[in-house]
C-alpha positions in Angstrom: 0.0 0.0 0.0 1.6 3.1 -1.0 2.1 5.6 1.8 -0.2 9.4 2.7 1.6 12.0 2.2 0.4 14.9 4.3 -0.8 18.5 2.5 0.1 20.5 4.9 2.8 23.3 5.2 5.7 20.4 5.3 5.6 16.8 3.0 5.2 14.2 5.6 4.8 10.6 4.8 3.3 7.9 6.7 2.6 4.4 5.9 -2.2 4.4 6.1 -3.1 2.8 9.5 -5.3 0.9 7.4 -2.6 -1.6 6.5 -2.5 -3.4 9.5 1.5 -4.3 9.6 1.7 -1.0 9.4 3.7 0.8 13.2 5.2 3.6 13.6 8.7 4.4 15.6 9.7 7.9 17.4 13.2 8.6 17.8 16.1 7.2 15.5 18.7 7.0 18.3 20.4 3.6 18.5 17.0 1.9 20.0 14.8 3.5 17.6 17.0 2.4 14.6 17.2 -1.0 15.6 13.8 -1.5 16.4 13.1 -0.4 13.0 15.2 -2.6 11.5 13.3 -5.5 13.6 10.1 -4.6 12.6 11.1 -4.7 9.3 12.6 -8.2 9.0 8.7 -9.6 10.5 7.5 -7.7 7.4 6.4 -4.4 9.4 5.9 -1.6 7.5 7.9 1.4 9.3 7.4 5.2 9.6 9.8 6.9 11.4 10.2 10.1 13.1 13.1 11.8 14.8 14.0 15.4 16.0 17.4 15.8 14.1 18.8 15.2 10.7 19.4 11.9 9.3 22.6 9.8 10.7 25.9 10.7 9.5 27.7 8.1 6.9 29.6 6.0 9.3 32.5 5.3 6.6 33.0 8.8 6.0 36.3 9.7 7.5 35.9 13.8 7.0 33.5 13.5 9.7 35.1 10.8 11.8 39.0 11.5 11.5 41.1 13.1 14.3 41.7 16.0 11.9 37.9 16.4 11.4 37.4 16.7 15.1 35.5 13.2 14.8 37.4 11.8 17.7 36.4 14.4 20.4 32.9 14.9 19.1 31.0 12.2 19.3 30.9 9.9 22.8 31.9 6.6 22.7 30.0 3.3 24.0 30.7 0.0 24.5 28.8 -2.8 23.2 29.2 -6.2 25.3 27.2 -9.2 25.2 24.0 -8.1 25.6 24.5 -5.7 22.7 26.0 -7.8 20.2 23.8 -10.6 21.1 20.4 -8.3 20.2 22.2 -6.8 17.2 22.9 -10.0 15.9 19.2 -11.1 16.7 18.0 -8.3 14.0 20.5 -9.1 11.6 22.3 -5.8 12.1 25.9 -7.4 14.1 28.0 -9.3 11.4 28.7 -9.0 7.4 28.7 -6.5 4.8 27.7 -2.7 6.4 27.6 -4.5 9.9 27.6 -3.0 12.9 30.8 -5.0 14.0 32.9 -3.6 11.3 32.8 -0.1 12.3 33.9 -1.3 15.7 37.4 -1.4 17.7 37.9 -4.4 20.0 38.7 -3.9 23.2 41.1 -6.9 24.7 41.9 -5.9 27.9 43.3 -2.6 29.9 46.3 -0.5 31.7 45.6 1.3 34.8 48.1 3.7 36.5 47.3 3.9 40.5 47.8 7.5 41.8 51.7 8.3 42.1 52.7 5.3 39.5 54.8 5.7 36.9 54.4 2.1 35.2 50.6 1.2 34.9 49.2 -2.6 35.1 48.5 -4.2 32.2 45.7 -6.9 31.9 44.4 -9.0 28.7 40.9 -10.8 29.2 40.4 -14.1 28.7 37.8 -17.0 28.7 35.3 -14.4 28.0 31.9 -15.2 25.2 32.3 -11.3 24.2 35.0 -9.1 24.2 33.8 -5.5 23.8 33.1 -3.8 20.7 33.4 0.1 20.8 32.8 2.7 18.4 30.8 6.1 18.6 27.0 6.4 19.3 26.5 8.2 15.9 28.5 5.8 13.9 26.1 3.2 15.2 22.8 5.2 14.4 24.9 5.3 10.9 25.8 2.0 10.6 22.3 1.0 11.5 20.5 3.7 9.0 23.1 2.4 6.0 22.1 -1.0 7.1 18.1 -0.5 6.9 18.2 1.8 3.5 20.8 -0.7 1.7 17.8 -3.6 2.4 14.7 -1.7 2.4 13.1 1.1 0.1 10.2 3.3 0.7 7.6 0.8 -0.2 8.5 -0.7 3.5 10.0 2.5 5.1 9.8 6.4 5.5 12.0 8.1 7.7 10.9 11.7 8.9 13.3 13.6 9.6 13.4 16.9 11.5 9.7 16.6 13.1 8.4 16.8 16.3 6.0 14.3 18.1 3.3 14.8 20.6 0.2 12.0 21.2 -3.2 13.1 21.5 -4.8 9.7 22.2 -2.9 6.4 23.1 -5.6 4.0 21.8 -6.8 2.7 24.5 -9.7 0.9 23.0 -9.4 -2.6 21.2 -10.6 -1.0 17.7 -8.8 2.4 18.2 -5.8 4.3 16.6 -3.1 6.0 18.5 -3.5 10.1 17.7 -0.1 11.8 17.0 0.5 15.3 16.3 4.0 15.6 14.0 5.5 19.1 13.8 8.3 20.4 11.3 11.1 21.7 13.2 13.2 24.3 11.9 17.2 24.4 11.1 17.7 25.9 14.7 16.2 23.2 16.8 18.4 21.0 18.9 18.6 17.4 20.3 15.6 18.8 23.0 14.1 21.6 21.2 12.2 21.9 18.4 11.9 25.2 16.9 8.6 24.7 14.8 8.2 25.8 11.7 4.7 25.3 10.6 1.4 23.8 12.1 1.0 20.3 12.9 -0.1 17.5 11.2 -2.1 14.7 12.8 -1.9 11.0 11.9 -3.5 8.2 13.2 -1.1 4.6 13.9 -1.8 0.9 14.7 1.0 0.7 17.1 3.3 3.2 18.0 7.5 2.3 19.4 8.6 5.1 21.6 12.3 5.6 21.5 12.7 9.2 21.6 15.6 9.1 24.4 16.1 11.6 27.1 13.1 14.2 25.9 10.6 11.1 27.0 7.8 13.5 25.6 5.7 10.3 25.6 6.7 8.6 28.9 6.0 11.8 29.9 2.3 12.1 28.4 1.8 8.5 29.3 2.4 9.2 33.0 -0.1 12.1 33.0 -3.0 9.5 31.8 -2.2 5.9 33.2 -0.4 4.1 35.8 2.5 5.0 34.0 5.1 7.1 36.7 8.5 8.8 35.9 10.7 8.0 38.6 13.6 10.4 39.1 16.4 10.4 41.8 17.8 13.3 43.0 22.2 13.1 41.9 23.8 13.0 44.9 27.5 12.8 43.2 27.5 15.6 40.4 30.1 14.2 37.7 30.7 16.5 34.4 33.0 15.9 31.9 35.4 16.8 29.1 36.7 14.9 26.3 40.1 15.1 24.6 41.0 13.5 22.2 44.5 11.4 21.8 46.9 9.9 18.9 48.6 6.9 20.5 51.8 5.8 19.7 52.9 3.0 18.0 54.5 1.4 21.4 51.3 1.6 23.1 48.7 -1.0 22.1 45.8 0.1 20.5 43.2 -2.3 21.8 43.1 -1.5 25.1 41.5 0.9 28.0 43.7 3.1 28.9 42.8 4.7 32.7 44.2 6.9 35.4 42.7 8.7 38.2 44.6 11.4 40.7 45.8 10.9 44.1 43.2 13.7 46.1 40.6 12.7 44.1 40.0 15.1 41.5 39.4 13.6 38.2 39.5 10.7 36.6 40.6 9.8 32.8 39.5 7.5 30.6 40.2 6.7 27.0 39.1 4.1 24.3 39.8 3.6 21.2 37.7 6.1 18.4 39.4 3.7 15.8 41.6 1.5 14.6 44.5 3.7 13.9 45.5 4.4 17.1 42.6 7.5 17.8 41.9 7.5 21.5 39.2 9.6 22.8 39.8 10.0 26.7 37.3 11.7 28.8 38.1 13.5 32.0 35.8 13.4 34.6 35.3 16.1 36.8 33.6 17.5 40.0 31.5 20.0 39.4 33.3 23.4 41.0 36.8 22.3 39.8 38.4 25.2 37.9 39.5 22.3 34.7 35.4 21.9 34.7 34.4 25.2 33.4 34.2 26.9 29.9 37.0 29.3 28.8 39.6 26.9 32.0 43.2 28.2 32.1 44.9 26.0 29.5 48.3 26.7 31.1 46.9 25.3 34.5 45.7 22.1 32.5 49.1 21.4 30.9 50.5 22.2 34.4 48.2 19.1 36.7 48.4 16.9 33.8 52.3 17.4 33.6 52.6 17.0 37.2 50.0 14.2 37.9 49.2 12.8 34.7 52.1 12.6 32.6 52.0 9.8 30.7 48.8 11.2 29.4 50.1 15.2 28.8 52.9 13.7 26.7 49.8 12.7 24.5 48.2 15.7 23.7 49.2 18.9 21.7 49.0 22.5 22.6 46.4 23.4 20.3 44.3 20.4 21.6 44.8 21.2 25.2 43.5 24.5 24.3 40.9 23.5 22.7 40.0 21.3 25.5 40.7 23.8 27.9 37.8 26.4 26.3 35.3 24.3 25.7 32.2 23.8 27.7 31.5 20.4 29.8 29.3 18.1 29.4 27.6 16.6 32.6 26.8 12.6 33.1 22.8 11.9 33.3 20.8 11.5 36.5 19.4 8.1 37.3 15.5 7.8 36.7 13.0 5.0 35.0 9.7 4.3 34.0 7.6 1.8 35.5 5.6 0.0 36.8 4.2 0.0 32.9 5.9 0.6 30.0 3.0 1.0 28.0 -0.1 2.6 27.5 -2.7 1.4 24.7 -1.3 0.3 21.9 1.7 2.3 22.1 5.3 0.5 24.4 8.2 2.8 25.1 11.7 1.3 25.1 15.4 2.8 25.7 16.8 5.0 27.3 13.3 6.6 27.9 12.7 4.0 30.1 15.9 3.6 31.8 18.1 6.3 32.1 22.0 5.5 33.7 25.2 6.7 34.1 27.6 5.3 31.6 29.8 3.5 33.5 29.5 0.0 32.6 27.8 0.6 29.1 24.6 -0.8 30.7 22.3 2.0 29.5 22.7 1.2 25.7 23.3 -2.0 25.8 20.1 -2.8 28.2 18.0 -0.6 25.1 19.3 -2.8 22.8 18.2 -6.1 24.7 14.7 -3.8 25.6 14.3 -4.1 20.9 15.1 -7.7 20.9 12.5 -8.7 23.9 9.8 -6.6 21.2 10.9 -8.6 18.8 10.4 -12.2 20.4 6.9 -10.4 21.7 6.1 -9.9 17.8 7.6 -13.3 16.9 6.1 -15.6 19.4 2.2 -13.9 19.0 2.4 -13.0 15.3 -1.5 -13.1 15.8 -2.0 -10.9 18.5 -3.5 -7.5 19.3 -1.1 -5.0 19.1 -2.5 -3.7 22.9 -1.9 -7.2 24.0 1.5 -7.2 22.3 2.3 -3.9 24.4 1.2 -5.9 27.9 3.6 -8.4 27.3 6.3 -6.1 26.8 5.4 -4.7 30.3 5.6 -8.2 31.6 9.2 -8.8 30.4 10.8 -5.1 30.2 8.9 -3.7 33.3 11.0 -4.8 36.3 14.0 -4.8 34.3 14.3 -1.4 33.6 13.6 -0.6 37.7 16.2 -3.0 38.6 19.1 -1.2 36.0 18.7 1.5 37.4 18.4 0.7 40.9 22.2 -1.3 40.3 23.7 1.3 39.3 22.7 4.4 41.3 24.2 1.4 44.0 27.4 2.1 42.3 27.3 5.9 42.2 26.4 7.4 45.3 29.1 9.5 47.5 31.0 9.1 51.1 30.0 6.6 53.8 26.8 5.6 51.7 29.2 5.1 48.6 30.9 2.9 51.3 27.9 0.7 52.4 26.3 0.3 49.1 29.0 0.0 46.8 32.7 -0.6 48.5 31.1 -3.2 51.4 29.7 -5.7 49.5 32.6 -6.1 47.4 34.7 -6.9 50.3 31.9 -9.2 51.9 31.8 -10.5 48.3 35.2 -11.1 47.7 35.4 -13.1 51.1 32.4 -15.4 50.6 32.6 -16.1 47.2 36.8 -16.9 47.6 36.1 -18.9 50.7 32.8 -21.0 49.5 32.7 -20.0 46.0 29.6 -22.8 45.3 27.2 -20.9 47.5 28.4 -17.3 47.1 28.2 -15.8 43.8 31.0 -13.4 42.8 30.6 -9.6 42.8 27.9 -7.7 41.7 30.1 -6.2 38.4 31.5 -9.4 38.1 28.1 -11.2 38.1 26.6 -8.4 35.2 29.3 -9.3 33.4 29.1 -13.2 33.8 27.5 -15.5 31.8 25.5 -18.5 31.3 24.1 -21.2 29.1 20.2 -20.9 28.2 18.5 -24.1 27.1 19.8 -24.0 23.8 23.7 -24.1 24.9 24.1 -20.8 24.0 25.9 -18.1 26.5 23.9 -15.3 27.6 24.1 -13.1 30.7 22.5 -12.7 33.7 19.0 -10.5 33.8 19.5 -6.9 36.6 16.5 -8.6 38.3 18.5 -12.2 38.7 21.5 -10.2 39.9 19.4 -8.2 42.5 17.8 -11.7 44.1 21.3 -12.8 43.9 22.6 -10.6 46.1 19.8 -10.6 48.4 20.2 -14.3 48.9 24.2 -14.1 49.2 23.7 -10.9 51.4 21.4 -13.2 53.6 23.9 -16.2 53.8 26.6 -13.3 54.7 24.6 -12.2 57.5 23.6 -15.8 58.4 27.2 -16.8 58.2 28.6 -13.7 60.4 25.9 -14.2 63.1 26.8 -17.8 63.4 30.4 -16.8 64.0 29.4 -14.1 66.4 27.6 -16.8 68.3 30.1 -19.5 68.5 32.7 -16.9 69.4 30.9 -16.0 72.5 30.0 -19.0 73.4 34.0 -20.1 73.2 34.8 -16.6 75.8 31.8 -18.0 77.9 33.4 -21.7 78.2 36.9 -20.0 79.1 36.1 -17.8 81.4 34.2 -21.1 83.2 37.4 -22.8 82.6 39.6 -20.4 84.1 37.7 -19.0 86.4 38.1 -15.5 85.1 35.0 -13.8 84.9 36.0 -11.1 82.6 37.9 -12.5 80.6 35.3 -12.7 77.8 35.3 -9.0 78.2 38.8 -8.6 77.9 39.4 -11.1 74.9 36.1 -9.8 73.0 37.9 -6.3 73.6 41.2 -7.3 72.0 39.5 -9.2 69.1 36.6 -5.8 68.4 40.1 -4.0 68.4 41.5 -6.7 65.5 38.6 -6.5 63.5 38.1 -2.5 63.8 42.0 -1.9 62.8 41.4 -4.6 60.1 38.2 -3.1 58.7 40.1 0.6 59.1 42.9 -0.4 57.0 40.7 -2.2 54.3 38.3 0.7 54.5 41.8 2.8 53.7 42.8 1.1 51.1 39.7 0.6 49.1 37.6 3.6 49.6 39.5 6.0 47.5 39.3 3.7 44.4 37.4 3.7 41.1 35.3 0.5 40.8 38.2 -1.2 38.3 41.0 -0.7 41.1 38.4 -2.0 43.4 37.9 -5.3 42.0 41.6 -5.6 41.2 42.3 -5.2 45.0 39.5 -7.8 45.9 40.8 -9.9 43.2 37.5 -10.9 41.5 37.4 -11.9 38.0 34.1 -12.8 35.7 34.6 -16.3 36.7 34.5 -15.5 40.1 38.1 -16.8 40.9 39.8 -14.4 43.4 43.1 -14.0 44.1 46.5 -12.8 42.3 47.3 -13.6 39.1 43.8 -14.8 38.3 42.9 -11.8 35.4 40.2 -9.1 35.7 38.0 -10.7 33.6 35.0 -8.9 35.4 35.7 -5.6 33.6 34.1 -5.6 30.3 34.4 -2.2 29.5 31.6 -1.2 28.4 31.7 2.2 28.3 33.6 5.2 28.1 33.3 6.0 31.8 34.6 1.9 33.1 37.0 4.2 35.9 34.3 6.6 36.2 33.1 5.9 39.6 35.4 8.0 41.0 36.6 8.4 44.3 34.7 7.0 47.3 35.7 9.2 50.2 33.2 12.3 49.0 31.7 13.6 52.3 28.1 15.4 51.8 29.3 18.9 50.0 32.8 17.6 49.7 
């Protein structure tokens, strides 16, 4: 059926909501693109919307070269095993115009500890999925190169540089979803649209909401149904610069490259922006720190990194430090999601409108990937069903997922003694179960949303948030169990010597030396560790994906999946410190 086109001020077309297969999809970020390209391979015909212009050509290297500015430009994520697994699903991972071949791997990582002049080196192993890194616009690319090489208009319209707002979510079985779709003009941003004419209503069968961090209709959603935005206030402000590097030939270029500064300060970052050796590192700042703000000194910044950082200053030119220097920062997301529905009608929402994270462990945009290939299985299993009963399902398998991703990693982020309980604690209680009675305590929580196992078909996939999160809970119960039980029998063994001896304090002055022990043992740990970004951390406690502690036994819990891994920054933050 041949698409409407719209007689309005603007040409807009849209597949009729008269064909049945025919959905429509807002936003062409990563998740929007992909689920487009999912709906099309069950024979969907797609209309598209997005704010901004169409994706950039992802094997064009005047926009992704060094000398372009490419490198510094465009933020880098990492794609682990849930990501190549759902790419691979829609046929978007492997062969010709694949995602995978715009991609640097990632083998392993170097870390300098504050003060160090020779960093640790460390190459994974025995791993299903190295990561796969590359630029979030490359990937909209390489997935919009991948979706108009296979399909033409008859099965696809993309409309570009519209706005979206929903007037009715089709709530009734034999009902349309209502949109409103708005040119915007050539001055409207990422969250702005600066409309250019009136809008244009269409009606839709089923409607994919992907539209990122403007939500506009997880917002809508939540004023009409059970639908709620929940948003947590940041309690650890983090912005960022990036700055981009040329590696030299003695360095390897498939590797993660980290450092962080004795007091605190900031941390760096870099992965790979290609293959020829184009690092782009990101320095992560507190907020009031004078390297933070637009128009910095570039003299002071070539000054700390010479005298803290230098195996990174060596790296970087004048004019790039300057550069970096005058530029504005960026600042890291707040943590919120949608739930306890992720739908409304006949329309789902899916991304990161329904999960929004901190990059630190790539989970975000991986998680929005595995968010398009649970649609898909929906679509696939029930090729019969109602679109609004398609939508419930979604609920059903997305839902708690989304509430549990974010609810791990705000664990990981939050500042000073509660950064301590939440975050720094368990991986020491962790690290001691699980190398003591490793076949009833499961490894670290990293470690264990890196891990993976077999599903019924043999095949290796990873561990859902919401099995991680009971996993804990059942390990942090045995902890606690276990603890209490030695509490016990070590009273009871003062109580039977102070009988034997017939000294009646002595359980008082033994339990006093042994509280002492503990306390100066706990200190020291609590020393050591609380200063550290979550990679040193897991070095220290010695915990690898495998869950095998101790020296020598690789860091295989660090997939990298971002360009924030060392992100998590310092641990001793006091409230305003």
């Amino acid at each position: 059926m041949s698409p409407e086109v719209a007689s309005n001020t603007f040409k807009h077309e849209s597949f009729s909501a008269n064909d049945p297969d025919s959905i429509t999809i807002i936003g062409a970020g990563p998740a929007g693109l992909a689920a487009t390209m999912r709906m099309l391979k069950l024979g969907k015909k797609v209309t598209v919307y997005d704010r901004l212009q169409p994706p950039l050509d992802p094997s064009d290297s005047s926009v992704w070269s060094a000398e372009a500015g490419g490198v510094e430009r465009f933020y880098l994520i990492g794609l682990g095993g849930r990501g190549q697994q759902s790419l691979d699903e829609i046929g978007a991972w492997e062969g010709e115009l694949g995602v995978k071949s715009y991609c640097s791997e990632v083998v392993g990582r170097k870390d300098w500890s504050p003060g160090s002049e020779e960093g640790v080196e460390r190459v994974f192993t025995d791993r299903p999925y190295t990561t796969m890194v590359l630029p979030r616009d490359k990937l909209c690319g390489a997935l919009y190169s991948k979706i108009t090489s296979q399909y033409d208009s008859s099965s696809v319209l993309f409309n570009f540089g519209t706005e979206v707002d929903i007037n009715s979510f089709g709530d009734d079985l034999d009902s349309k979803v209502s949109l409103t779709i708005t040119k915007c003009g050539d001055g409207s941003k990422e969250d702005v649209c600066d409309a250019t004419s009136p809008g244009v209503s269409v009606s839709c069968n089923f409607v994919i909401a992907a539209d990122g961090s403007s939500r506009t209709l997880a917002t809508r959603m939540a004023e009409v149904s059970a639908t709620k935005v929940v948003a947590y206030e940041d309690d650890n402000v983090r912005i960022y610069k990036t700055i981009p590097l040329k590696l030299p030939k003695e360095w390897r270029w498939d590797l993660n490259y980290s450092a962080r500064t004795a007091d605190g300060r900031f941390n760096l970052d870099a992965l790979p922006a290609s293959k020829d050796g184009d690092y782009c590192a990101v320095m992560l700042l507190k907020e009031a720190d004078g390297l933070a703000k637009e128009g910095a000194d570039a003299k002071v910044m070539r000054e700390d990194f010479n005298r803290i950082l230098p195996q990174f200053s060596e790296l970087i030119d004048d004019d790039v430090m300057a550069r970096v220097a005058k530029k504005p920062p960026s600042r890291l997301p707040s943590f919120r999601y949608v739930g306890p529905k992720l739908h409304h009608g006949k329309v789902v929402l899916l991304g990161d409108c329904i999960h929004t994270v901190k990059p630190y462990f790539g989970l975000g945009a991986n998680s929005a990937l595995e968010d398009v290939a649970a649609l898909g299985s929906i679509f696939e299993s029930h090729p019969e069903a109602e679109y609004s009963l398609i939508a419930q399902e979604f609920t059903k398998r997305r839902g708690r997922e989304a509430k549990a991703l974010v609810k791990l990693s705000r664990g990981f982020d939050r500042p000073g003694k509660l950064g301590f309980a939440t975050f720094i604690l368990p991986l020491i209680l962790d690290g001691i179960s699980h190398g003591m009675l490793p076949s009833i305590f499961a490894p670290n929580t990293i470690a264990l949303l890196q891990a993976s196992k077999a599903n019924k078909d043999g095949v290796a996939i990873q561990y859902s948030f919401n099995e991680v999160i009971w996993r804990k809970r059942a390990d942090r119960v045995g902890q606690i169990t276990v603890l209490s039980g030695f509490a016990w029998a070590t009273a009871k063994t003062l109580a039977v010597v102070a009988r034997a001896s017939g000294r009646r304090r002595i359980d008082v002055a033994v339990g006093g030396v042994l509280l002492a022990l503990v306390g100066k043992v706990v200190g020291r740990v609590y020393g050591n560790l609380k200063d550290n970004s979550a990679g040193e951390l897991l070095i220290k406690t010695g915990q690898d994906i495998n869950g095998k502690g101790g020296a020598g036994g690789g860091l295989k819990a660090l997939d990298n999946e971002s360009f924030l891994m060392d992100a998590r920054g310092k641990q001793r933050e006091r409230d305003g410190g």
